[in-house]
N, C-alpha and C positions, 0 to 999 in steps of 0.2 A: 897361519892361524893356529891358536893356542887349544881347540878342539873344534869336533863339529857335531851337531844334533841334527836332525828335523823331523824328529819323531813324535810331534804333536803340534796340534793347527795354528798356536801361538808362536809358530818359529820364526826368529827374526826375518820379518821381509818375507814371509813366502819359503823363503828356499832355504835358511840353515842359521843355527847359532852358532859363531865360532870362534866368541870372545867370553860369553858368557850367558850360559838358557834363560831365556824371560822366566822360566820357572823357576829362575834363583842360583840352581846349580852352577856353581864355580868349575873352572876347566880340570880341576884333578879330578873332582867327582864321575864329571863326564869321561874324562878318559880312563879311571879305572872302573867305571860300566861299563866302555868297551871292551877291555882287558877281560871282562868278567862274563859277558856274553863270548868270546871267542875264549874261553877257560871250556864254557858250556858247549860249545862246537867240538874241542877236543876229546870234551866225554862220547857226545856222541857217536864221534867218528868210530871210536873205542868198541861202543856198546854194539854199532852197528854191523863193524867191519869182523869184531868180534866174537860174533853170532852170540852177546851177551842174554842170559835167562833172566828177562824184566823182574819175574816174580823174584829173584833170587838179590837184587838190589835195592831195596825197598829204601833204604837212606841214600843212596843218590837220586831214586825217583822222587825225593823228597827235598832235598837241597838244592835239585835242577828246577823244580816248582820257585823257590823261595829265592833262587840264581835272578830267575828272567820277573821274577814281582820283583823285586828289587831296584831293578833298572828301568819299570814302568815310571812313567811322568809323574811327578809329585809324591813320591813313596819314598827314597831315601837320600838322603843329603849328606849323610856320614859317610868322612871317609875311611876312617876306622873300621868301622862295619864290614864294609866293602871291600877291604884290602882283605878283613879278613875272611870273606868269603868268597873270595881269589883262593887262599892259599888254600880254603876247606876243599875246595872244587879241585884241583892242583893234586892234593894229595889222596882224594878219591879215585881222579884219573890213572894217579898212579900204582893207586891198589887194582883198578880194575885192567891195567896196562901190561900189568907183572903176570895176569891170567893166562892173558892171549898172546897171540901173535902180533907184534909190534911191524911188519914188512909195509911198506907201501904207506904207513901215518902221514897224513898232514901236520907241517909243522905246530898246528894246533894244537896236538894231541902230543907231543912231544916238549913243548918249550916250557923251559924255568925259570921264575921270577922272584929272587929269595926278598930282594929288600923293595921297599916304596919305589926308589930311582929306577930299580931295573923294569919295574913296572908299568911307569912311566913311560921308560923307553919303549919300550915292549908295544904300547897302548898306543902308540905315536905311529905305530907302521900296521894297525890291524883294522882300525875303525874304520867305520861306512865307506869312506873316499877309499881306500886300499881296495874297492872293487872298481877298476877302472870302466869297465865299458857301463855307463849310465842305464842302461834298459836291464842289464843285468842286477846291477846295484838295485834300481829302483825296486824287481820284481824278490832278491833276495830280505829285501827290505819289508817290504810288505810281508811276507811269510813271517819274518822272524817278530816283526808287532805283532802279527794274528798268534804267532805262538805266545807270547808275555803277555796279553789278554785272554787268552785261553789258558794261561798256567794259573793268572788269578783266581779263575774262577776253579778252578780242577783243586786250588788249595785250600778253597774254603769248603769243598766238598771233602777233600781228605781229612780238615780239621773234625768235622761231622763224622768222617767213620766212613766214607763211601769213595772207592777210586773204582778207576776204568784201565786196564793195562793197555787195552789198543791207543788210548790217550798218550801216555807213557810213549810206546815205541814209536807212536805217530812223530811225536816230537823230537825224540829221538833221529830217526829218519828225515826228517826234514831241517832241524840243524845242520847235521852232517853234511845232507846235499847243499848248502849252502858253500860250502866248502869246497864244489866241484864244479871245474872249471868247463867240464864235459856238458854242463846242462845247457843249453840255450833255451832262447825266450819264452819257446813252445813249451819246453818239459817244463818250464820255472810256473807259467803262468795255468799249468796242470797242478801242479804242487799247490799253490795258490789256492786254489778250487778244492781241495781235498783237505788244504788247510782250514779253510770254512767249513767243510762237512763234519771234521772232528771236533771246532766250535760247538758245531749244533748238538755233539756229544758229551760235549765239556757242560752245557749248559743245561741238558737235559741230567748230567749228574748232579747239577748242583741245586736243579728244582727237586731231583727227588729226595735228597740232603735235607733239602729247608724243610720240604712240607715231612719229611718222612719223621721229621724230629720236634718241629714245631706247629706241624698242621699247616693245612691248606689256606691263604690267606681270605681274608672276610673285609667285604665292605665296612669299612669303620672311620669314626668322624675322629680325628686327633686336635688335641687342643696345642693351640699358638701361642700362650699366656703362661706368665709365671706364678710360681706357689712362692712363699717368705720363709725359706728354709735352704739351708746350702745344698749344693749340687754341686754334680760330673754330670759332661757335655760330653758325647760318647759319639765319636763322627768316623767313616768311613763304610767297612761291609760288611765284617765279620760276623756274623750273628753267637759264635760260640762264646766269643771273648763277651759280647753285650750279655750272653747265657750267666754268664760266671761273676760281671759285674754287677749284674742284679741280685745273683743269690747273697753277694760278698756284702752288698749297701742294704738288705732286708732290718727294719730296725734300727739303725744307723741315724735316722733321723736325715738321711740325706736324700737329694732325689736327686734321678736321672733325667735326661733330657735327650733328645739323636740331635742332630746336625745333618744336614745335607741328601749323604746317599744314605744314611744309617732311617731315616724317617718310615721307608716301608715295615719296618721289623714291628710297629705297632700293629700293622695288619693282622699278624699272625697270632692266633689262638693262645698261644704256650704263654707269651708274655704279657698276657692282660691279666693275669692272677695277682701281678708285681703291684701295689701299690701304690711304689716310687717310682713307678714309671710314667712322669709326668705328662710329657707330650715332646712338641719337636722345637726348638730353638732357633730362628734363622733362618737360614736360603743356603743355598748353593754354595760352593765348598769356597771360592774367591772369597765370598760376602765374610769370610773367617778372618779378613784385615778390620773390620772394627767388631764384630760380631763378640768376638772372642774378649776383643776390650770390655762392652757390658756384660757380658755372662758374668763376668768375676771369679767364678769358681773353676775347679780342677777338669782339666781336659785330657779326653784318652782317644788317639790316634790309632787306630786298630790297621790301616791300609793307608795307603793315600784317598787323600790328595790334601798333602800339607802344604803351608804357603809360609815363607821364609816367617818368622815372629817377627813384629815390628818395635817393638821394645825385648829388655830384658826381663822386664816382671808377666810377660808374657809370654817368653819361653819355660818359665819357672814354673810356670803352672800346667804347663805340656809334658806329656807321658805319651811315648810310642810303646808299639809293639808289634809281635810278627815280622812283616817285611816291613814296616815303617822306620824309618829312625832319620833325628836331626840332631846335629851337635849341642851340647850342652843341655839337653833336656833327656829327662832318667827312663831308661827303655829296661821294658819286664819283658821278662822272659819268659817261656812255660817250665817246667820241672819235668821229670821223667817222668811223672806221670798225663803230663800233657794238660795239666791244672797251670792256673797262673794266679798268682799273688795281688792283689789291687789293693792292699792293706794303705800303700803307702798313697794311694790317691784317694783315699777316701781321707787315711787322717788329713792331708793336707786341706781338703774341700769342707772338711770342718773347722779350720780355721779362717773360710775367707765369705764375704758375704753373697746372700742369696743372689743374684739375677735383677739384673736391672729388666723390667719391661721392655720391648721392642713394641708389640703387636699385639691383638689379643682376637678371641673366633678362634675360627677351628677350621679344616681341611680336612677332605674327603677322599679315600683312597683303598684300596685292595682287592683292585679289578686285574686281580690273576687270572691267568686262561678258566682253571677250575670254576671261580665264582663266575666266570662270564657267561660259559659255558652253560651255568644253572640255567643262567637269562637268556638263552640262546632264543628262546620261541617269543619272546618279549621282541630282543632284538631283532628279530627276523620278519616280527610281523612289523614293526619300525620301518624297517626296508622296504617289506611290498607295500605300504600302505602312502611311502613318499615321505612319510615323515621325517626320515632320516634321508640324506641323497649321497653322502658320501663321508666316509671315515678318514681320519688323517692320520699317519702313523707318525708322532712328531718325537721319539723317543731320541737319544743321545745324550749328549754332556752339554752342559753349561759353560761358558768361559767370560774372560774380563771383558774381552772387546766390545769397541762402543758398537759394533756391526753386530753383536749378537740382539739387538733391540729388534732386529727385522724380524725375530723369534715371539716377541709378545707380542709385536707390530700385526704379524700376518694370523693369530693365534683370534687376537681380537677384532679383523677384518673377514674372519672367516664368514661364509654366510649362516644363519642359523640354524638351518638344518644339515648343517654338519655335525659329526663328534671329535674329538682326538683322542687318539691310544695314543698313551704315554710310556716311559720307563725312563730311569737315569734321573740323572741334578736338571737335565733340559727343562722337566717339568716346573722349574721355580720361574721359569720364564713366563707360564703360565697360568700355574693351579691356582692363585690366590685371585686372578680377574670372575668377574660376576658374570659369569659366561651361561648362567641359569642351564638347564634340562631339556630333553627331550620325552615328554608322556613320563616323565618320573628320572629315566634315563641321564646322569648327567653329561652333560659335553666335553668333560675333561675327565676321562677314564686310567685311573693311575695304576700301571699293573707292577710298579715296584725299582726294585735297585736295576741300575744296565744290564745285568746279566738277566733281568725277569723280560730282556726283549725277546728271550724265548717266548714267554707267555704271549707275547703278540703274534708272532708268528704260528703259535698253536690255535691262537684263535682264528688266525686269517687260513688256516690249511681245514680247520670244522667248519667255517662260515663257506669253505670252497664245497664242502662235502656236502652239507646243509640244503646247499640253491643247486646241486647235481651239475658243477661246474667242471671241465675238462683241466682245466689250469688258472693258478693260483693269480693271476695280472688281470682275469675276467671279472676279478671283483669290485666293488665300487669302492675301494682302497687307494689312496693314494700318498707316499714315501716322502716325506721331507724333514730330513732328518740331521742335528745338527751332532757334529763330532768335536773332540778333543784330542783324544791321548787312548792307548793302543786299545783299550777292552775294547772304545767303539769300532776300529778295526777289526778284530774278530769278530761284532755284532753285523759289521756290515757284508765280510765276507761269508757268515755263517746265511745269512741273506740271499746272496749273490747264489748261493749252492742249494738254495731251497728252490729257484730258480724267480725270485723277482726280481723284477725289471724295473726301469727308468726311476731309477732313485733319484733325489734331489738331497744332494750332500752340500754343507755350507757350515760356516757364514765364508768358507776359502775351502778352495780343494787340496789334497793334501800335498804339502811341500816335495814328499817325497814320491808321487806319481812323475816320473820322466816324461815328455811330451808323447813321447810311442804307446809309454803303457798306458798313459791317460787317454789316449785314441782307440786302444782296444776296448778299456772298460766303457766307452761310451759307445762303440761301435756292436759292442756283443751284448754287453748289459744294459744300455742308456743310461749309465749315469751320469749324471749331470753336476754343474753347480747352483746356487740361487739367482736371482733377479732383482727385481722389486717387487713389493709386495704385490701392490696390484697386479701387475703382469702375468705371477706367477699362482698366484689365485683363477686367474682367468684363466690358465691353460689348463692348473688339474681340474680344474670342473666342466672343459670341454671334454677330457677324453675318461 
């Protein structure tokens, strides 16, 4: 085989790509991500065995963030980029290598890859399958997604101005033990669990980032319709880069629009001053294969989740940034002062026409922990009163498959006095169905980007406090949550370590769960896979 993946739910068959990622990615790509993930092992090894002072490397704790986003699913496709942030990682290692004591390294932390070829080679003998015994693989696997879902979100907090150093060394440490052949199933599936906990830290950085800088988000109606004036389609997570593309379009005559996971960022206080910030464009980050055709105007890729361009006149209109990038389309950088330039997608978005209509209404959303919280005695009296009988936690990722329909299928079969907590692109599965309210209360409660699955879970730990509950599974809450690619990883393990139970993970279980490891998390945790809708409807509402 010319490479292998299965680090997101779309992998060929179940079990691995190894010709070529349904997400587009060509085999060098894939294998100088691996190359680049085992660059990132050998830092660690470095940092750890090296009793390195975190505070004292703040540009490798910054490049190790921008290493493992990089090789998350749909974020970069250059392989340019990528080679050269091999050799950046390479030559950090080796400054930090020159400090310490080098006795006892893994080859990891030692190996040199001057040109493309040797890297190649290189990347041929270190990827996923290089860990023979399957349970091991599978459990070193899991940690290292839960860490590239936890580094996304730790980088959009550092762009904000806010790090966490036990973040840092966490991941640090836990690279490294990857690397050790001493671990078996018990310490790896400890590691696991601690790897969730520092999610739940990762994400607790990154709420108080958003709201510390943009305020706490507010129920707010966002329009689905277009104005007749040019625009930038501004799609993924970042909130500082959409910071700076507002200030930059003020006047311009041009207007904004989010795409996908970018659509919470209306929630928030700071950006409703903007004028030209029109409303959201589209669906779910897939739906960018024709969406992108009507928009017409200039698009800024700030994170993943890009999807190969299906013409060339619609690469040309693509602009990455951060850890994003795809070939042939012009990627911005920030400057030394950590400003970034959008000069050249604005002029461009003034020469092309406005927005063809899709849709038009509005959608409802910014049911952050905070605003819920307000409503807690509203909701609460929902609950003793019957009106409400049970909440659905239906947060995760969206994807192509025709199997993800059991998502709006089961959303719309729900019974009426249910609600759903939301977060992530999952939510285009359902936000726009006529799903009406509960006493005012609507049924589809959106608390934001995947990382706001924090927010869910803060409200499910106050709703536990609330009713004088012992533990977080007593609640009339029940998990059916659909995944993709690694952040939900992290959101799921950060879960697992809050200690909830019997999740319902789908629309497939993940490729890279071994049959062992898939037995423990069902056997310790109950997680599960889906059903049919009916079926599975009847059971969360028995227990």
């Amino acid at each position: 085989m010319s490479m292998f993946c299965y680090q997101c739910q779309e992998t060929a068959k179940g079990t691995g790509c190894d010709v070529r990622g349904v997400c587009g990615k060509n085999e060098v790509v894939a294998n100088l991500q691996d190359l680049l993930i085992y660059a990132a092992k050998g830092i660690s090894e470095v940092v750890v065995k090296g009793g390195v002072d975190i505070d004292g490397i703040g540009e490798v704790n910054h490049q190790m963030l921008n290493s493992l986003f990089m090789t998350i699913t749909n974020a970069n496709f250059d392989e340019d980029a990528i080679e050269n942030q091999i050799r950046r990682m390479i030559g950090l290692r080796n400054d930090l290598r020159a400090s310490v004591s080098s006795e006892g390294l893994h080859d990891a932390a030692t190996f040199e890859a001057d040109t493309r070829e040797a890297m190649l080679e290189k990347a041929a003998k270190v990827g996923v399958l290089s860990t023979e015994n399957e349970d091991v693989r599978s459990l070193r696997e899991m940690i290292i997604y839960g860490l590239k879902g936890m580094a996304a979100y730790t980088e959009h907090a550092y762009n904000i101005g806010k790090q966490n150093a036990e973040i840092y060394s966490f991941t640090y440490e836990a690279l490294a033990a990857t690397l050790d052949d001493s671990l078996d199933a018990d310490a790896l599936v400890a590691l696991t669990l601690r790897t969730g906990e520092h999610g739940v830290k990762a994400m607790a950085l990154l709420d108080e980032a958003n709201t510390s800088k943009y305020g706490h988000p507010e129920i707010t109606s966002v329009n689905i319709g277009v104005r007749n004036n040019p625009a930038i389609l501004i799609s993924g997570h970042d909130l500082t880069d959409l910071e700076q593309l507002l200030e930059q379009t003020k006047g311009t005559g041009v207007d904004v629009y989010t795409h996908s996971e970018m659509l919470p960022a209306h929630y928030y206080p700071a950006f409703k001053k903007y004028d030209n910030f029109v409303g959201n464009y589209g669906n779910a980050w897939w739906k960018q294969v024709t969406e992108f055709d009507s928009f017409n105007g200039a698009i800024l890729f700030t994170t993943n989740c890009i999807v190969p361009p299906k013409s060339e006149e619609i690469r040309g209109r693509i602009f990455t940034t951060g850890s994003a990038g795809y070939p042939g389309c012009n990627h911005i950088t920030a400057g030394a002062d950590g400003k970034k330039d959008f000069s050249a997608v604005i002029s461009l978005a003034k020469t092309l026409p406005s927005p063809k209509e899709i849709e038009t209404g509005s959608i409802v959303g910014g049911f952050a922990h905070n605003q819920v919280v307000a409503l807690a005695d509203k909701v609460v009296d929902a609950v003793k009163s019957g009106a409400i009988k049970k909440f659905f936690v239906m947060a995760g990722c969206d994807g192509r498959m025709k199997s993800r329909d059991y998502y709006s299928e089961f959303a719309k079969s729900l019974p009426e006095d249910t609600v759903i907590l939301t977060a992530g692109c999952a939510k285009y599965r359902y936000n726009k169905l006529p799903l009406g309210d509960i006493g005012g209360i609507p049924r589809v409660l959106d608390a934001g980007q995947c990382n706001d699955s924090y927010s869910l879970a803060m409200i499910a730990l106050t709703l536990k406090d609330v009713f004088g509950l012992d533990d977080i599974n007593k609640l009339p809450i029940a998990y059916n949550i659909a995944w993709y690619e690694q952040k939900a990883v992290i959101v799921l393990l950060a879960l697992l370590y809050l200690g909830v139970k019997n999740i319902h993970l789908g629309p497939t279980l993940p490729g890279f769960l071994s049959p062992n490891v898939a037995k423990v998390l069902v056997e310790k945790f109950g997680i599960a896979g889906v059903g049919t809708v009916e079926d599975d409807i009847k059971l969360f509402m028995l227990n």
